[in-house]
C-alpha positions in Angstrom: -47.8 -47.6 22.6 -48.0 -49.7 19.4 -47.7 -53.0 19.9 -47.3 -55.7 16.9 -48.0 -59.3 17.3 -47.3 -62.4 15.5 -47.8 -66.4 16.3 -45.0 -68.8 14.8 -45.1 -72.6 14.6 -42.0 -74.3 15.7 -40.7 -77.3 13.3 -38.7 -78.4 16.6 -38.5 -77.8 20.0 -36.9 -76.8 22.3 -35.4 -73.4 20.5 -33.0 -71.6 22.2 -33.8 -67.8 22.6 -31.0 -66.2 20.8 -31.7 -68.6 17.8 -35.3 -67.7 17.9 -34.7 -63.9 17.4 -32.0 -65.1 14.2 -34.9 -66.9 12.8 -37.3 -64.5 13.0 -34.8 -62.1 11.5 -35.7 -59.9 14.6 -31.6 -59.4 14.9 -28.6 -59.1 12.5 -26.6 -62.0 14.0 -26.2 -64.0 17.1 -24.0 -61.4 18.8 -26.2 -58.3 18.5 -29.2 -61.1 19.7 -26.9 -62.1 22.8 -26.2 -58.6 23.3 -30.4 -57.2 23.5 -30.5 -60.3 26.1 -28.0 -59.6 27.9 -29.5 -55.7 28.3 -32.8 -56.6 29.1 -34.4 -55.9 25.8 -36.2 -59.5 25.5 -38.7 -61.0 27.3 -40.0 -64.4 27.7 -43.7 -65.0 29.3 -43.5 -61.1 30.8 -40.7 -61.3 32.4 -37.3 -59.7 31.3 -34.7 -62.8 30.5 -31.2 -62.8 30.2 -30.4 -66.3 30.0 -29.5 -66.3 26.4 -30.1 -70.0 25.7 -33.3 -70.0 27.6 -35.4 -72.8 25.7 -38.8 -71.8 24.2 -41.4 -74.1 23.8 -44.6 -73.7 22.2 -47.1 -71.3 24.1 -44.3 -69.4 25.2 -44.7 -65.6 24.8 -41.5 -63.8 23.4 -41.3 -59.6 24.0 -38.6 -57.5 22.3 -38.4 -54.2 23.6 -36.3 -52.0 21.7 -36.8 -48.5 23.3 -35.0 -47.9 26.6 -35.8 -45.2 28.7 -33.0 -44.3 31.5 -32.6 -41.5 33.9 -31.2 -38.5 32.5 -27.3 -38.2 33.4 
């Protein structure tokens, strides 16, 4: 498993975590970052999140998980 990380200082906070993954540029646009959240593709501090404007704060830890494996239909 290859596993990237990277540590960001926020100007502000709170940041809401569909505006996070825009910033980043981790995302296309706010729909397709609602969308991942919505799935269960992002995490915040190890846990899967949905809420989309969950606010981040400094020290949290944001996952993106972009591989999805289901059980064969």
């Amino acid at each position: 498993m290859n596993e990237e990380y990277i540590e960001i200082e926020l100007e502000e906070e709170p940041i809401e975590l569909c505006k996070l993954l825009k910033v980043l540029n981790l995302v296309e646009g706010g729909g397709q970052a609602k969308n991942l959240i919505a799935e269960g593709y992002v995490g915040v501090n190890h846990e899967i999140c949905t809420i989309k404007r969950k606010k981040l704060y400094s020290g949290d830890v944001l996952e993106l998980s972009l591989i999805h494996i289901s059980e064969p239909t």
